[in-house]
C-alpha positions as CSV (number, residue, x, y, z in Angstrom):
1,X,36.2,-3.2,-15.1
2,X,35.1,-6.7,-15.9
3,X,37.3,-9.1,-17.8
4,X,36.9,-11.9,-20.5
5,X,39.5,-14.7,-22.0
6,X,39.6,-15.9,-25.3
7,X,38.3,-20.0,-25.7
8,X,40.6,-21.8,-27.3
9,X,39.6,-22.9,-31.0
10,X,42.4,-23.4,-33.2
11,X,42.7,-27.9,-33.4
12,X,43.8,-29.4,-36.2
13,X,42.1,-32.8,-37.5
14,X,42.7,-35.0,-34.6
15,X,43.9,-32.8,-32.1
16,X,41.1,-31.3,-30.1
17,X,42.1,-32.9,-26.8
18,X,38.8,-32.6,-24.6
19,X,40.3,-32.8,-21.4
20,X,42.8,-29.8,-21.5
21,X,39.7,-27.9,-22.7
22,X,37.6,-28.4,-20.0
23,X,40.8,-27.7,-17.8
24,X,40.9,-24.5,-19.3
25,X,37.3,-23.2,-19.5
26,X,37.3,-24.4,-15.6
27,X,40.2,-22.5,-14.7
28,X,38.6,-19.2,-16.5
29,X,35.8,-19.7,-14.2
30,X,37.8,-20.2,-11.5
31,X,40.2,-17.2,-11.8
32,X,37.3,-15.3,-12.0
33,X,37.0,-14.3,-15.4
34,X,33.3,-12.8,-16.3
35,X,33.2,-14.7,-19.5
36,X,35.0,-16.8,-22.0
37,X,34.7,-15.7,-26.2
38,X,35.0,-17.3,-29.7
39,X,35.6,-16.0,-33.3
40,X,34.2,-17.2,-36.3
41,X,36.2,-18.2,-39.5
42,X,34.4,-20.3,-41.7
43,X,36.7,-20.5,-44.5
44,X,40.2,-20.8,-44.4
45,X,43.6,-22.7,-43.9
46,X,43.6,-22.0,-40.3
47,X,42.1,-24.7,-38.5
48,X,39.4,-23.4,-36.7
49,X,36.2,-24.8,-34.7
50,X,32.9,-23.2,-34.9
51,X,31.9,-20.7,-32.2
52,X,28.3,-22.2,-31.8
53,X,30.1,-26.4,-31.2
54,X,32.6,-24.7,-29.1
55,X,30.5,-22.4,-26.6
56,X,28.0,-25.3,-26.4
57,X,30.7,-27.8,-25.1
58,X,32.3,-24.7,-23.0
59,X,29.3,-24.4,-21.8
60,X,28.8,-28.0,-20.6
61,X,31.9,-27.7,-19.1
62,X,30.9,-24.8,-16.5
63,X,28.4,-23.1,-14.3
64,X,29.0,-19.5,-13.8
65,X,31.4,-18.2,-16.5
66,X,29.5,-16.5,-20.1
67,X,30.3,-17.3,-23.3
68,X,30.1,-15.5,-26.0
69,X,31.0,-14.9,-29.9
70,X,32.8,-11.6,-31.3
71,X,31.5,-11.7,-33.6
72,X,29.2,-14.0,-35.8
73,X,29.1,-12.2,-40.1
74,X,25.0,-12.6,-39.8
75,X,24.2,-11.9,-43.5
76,X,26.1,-15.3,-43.7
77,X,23.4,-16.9,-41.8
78,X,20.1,-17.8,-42.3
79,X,18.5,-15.6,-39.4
80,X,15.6,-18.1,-38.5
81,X,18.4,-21.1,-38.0
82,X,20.9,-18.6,-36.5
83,X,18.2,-17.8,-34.0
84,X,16.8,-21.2,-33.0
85,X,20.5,-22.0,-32.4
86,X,21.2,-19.4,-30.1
87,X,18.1,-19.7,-27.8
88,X,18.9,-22.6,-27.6
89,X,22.6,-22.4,-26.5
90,X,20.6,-19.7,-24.2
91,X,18.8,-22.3,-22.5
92,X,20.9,-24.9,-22.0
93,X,23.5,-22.5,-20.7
94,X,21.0,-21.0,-18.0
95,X,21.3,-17.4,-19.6
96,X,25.1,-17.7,-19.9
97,X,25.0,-16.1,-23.5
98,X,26.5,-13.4,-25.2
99,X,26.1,-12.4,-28.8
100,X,28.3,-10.6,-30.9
101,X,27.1,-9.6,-35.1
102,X,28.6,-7.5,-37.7
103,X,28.2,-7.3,-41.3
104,X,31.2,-9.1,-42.0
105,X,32.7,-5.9,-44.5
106,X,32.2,-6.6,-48.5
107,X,35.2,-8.5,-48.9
108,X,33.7,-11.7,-48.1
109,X,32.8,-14.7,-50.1
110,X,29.4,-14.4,-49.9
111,X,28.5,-16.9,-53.1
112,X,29.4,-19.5,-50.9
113,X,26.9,-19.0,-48.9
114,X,24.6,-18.2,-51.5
115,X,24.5,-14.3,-50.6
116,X,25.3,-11.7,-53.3
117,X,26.7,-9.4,-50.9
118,X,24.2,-6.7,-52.3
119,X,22.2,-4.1,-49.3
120,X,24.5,-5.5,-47.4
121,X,24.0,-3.2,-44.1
122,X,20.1,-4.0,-45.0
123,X,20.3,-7.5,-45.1
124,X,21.9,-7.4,-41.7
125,X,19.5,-5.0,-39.8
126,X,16.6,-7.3,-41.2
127,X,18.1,-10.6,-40.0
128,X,18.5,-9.2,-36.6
129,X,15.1,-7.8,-36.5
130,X,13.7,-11.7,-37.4
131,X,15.8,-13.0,-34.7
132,X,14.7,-10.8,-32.4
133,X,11.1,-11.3,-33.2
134,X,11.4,-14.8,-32.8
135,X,13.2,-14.3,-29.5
136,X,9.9,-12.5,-28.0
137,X,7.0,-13.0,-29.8
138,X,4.8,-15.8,-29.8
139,X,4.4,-16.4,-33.5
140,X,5.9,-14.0,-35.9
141,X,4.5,-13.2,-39.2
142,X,7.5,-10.8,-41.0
143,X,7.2,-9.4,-44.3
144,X,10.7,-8.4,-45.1
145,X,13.1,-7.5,-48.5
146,X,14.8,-10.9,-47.7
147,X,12.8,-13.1,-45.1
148,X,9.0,-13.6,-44.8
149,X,7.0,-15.9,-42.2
150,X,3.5,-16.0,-41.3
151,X,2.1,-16.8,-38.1
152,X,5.7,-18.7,-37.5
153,X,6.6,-19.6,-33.6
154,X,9.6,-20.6,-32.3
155,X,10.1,-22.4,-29.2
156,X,11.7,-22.1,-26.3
157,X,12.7,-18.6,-26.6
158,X,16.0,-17.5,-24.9
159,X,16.3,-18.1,-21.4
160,X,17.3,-14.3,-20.9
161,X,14.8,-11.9,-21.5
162,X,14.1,-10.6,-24.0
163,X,16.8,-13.0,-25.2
164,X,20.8,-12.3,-24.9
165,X,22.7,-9.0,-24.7
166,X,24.1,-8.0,-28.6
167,X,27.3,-6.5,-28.9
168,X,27.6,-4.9,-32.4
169,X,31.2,-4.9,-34.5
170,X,32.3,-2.9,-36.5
171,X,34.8,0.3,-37.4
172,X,33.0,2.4,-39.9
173,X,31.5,6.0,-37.7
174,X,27.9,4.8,-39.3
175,X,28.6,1.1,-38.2
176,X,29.7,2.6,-34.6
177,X,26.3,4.9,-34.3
178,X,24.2,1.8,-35.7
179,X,25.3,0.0,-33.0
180,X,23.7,2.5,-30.6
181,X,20.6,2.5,-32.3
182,X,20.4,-1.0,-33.2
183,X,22.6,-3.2,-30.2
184,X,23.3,-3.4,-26.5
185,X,26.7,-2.6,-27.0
186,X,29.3,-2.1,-29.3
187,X,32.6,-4.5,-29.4
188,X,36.2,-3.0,-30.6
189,X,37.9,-5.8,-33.3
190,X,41.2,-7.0,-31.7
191,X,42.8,-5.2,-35.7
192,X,42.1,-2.5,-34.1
193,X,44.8,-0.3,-32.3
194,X,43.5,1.4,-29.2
195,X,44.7,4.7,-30.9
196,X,42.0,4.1,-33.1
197,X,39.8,2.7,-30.6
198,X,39.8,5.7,-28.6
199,X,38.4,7.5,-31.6
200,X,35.2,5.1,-32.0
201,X,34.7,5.6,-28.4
202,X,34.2,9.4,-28.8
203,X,31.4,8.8,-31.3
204,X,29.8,6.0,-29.7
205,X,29.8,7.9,-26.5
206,X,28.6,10.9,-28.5
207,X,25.0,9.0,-29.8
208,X,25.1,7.8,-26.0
209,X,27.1,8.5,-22.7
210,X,26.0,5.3,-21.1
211,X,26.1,3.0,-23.6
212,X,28.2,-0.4,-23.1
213,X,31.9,-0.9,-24.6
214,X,34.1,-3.4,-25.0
215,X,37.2,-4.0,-26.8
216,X,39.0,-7.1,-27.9
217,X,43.3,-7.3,-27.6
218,X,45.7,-9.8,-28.4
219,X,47.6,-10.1,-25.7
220,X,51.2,-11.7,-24.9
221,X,53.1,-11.5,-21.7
222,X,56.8,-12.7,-20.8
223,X,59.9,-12.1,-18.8
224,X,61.5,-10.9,-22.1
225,X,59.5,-8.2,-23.9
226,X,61.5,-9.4,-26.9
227,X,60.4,-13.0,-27.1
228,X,56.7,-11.6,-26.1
229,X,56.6,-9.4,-29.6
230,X,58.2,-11.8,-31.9
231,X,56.0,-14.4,-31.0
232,X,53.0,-11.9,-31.0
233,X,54.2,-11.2,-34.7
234,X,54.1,-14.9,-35.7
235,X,50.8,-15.7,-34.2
236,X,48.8,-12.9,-35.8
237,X,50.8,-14.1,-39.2
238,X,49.3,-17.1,-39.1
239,X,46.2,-15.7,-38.2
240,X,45.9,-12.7,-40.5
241,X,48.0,-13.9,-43.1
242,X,50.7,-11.0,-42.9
243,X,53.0,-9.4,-41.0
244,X,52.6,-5.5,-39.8
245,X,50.0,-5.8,-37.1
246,X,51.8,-5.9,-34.2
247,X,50.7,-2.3,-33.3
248,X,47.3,-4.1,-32.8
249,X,48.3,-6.1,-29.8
250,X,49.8,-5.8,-26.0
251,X,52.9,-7.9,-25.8
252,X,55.9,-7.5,-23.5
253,X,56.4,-7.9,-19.8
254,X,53.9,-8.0,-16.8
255,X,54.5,-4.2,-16.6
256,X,54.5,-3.2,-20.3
257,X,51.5,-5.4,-20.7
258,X,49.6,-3.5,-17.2
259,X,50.3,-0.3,-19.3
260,X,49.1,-1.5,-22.5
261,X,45.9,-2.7,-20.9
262,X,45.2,-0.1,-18.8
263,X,45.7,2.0,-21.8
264,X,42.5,0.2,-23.0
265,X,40.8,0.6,-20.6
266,X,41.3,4.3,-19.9
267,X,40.6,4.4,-23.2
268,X,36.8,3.6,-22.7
269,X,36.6,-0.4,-22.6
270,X,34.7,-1.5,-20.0
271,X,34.8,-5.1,-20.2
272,X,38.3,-6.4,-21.7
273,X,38.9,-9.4,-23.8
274,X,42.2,-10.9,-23.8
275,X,42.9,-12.8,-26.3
276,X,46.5,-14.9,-26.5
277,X,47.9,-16.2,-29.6
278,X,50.2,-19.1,-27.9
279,X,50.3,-20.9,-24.9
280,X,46.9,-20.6,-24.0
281,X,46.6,-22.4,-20.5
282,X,49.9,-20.7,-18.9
283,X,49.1,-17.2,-21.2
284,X,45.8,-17.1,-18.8
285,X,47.4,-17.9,-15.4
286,X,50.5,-15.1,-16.1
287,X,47.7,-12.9,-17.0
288,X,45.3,-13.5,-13.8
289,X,48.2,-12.6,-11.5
290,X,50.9,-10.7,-12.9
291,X,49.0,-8.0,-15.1
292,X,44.8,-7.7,-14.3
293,X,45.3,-7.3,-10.6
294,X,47.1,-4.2,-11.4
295,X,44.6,-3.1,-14.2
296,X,42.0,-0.4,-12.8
């Protein structure tokens, strides 16, 4: 059982203060986490820094711990740029990378980014396919629906090799057996109750017994199991936008949260990311040694 902490990313204009982040990323390392994870959000009132500006300074910051993103929308991206970036986060992490992708779902604003949102599941399978090429070959010429190069390298490729694990998203049964097919391991949402998380494990494990899993919670520990849920409920209202999704998450005490994750993991995680809503810096060290040590 290996387990990761969320980075934090949520600074307002003016308030990123770089020290306390490097404080935090540090102590991750130190307290033996296996790897530290942003989101993406592009759009919307949340203030929110981008995964890619925020692993590459995490990653500056340490020398051991990954960092990854679960998960980047890739028919957002442009996959050639989207690549480049990520070999070269790769590289100047030392192979420290991790890569989560989805499609995003159809509800997306995809004019913004000058995507009609059409072969939607096609456009994604493509622009990992480019990546990928550009990851390991040494010049690419790609004749696709929506990308073409000829004779195109890219330099350096990933440090890892063939280039960084992928961990696909996703909820959907055909999303869940495209990630067999398609990833190198498939990444439960944090919106997703381990209830239902349990089910997507039966059919991922049905394509392939020994393929990877890994599940994302929101997590909240306290003395009072009370004040742990009602301030659960607020942070994934500002988040989300609504109230409701408290069934998502683990909040309570050290022992209601040891059954909530070990629920998880019983459940077919086997690397866990915890992800806390408040109190980031003193959400960790509560969760290092009152709940994880007791987690098997």
């Amino acid at each position: 059982m290996r387990f990761a902490i969320s980075i934090p990313q949520f600074a307002a204009d003016g308030e990123f203060d770089p020290g306390t982040f490097r404080a935090y990323v540090r102590r991750a390392e130190e307290l033996g986490f296996h790897s530290g994870w942003t989101q993406e959000q592009i759009l919307g009132t949340m203030p929110h820094l981008s995964p890619l500006e925020t692993m590459t300074y995490a990653a500056a910051c340490t020398e051991t711990l990954r960092l990854g993103c679960a998960v980047f929308v890739t028919p957002l991206h442009n996959p050639v740029h989207l690549a480049k970036s990520l070999a070269s986060l790769d590289q100047l992490s030392r192979g420290r990378l991790e890569v989560g992708i989805g499609t995003g779902g159809r509800a997306r604003p995809f004019a913004a980014f000058g995507v009609d949102g059409e072969a939607l599941v096609a456009r994604f399978l493509e622009g990992l396919e480019v990546m990928r090429a550009l990851w390991t070959r040494p010049e690419v010429t790609f004749e696709g629906r929506f990308w073409q190069l000829s004779g195109a390298p890219m330099e350096p490729k990933p440090f890892q090799k063939p280039g960084p694990p992928v961990w696909f998203g996703g909820s959907h049964p055909n999303a869940l057996r495209r990630a067999v097919r398609h990833g190198d391991g498939f990444f439960g949402a944090g919106s997703t109750t381990t209830e239902k998380f349990a089910e997507q494990v039966r059919i991922v494990r049905a394509e392939n017994p020994d393929f990877p899993i890994a599940k994302r919670i929101y997590v909240a520990v306290e003395d009072d199991g009370d004040r742990a849920r009602s301030r659960m409920a607020d942070g994934l209202e500002a988040i989300y936008g609504k109230r409701g999704l408290e069934a998502v998450a683990v909040a309570g005490t050290p022992a209601e949260c040891v059954r909530g994750v070990q629920e998880v993991a019983e459940a077919g995680a086997e690397l866990i990311l915890l992800t806390t809503v408040y109190d980031q810096a003193e959400q960790m060290e509560r969760l290092a040694a009152e709940v994880l040590p007791q987690v098997g």
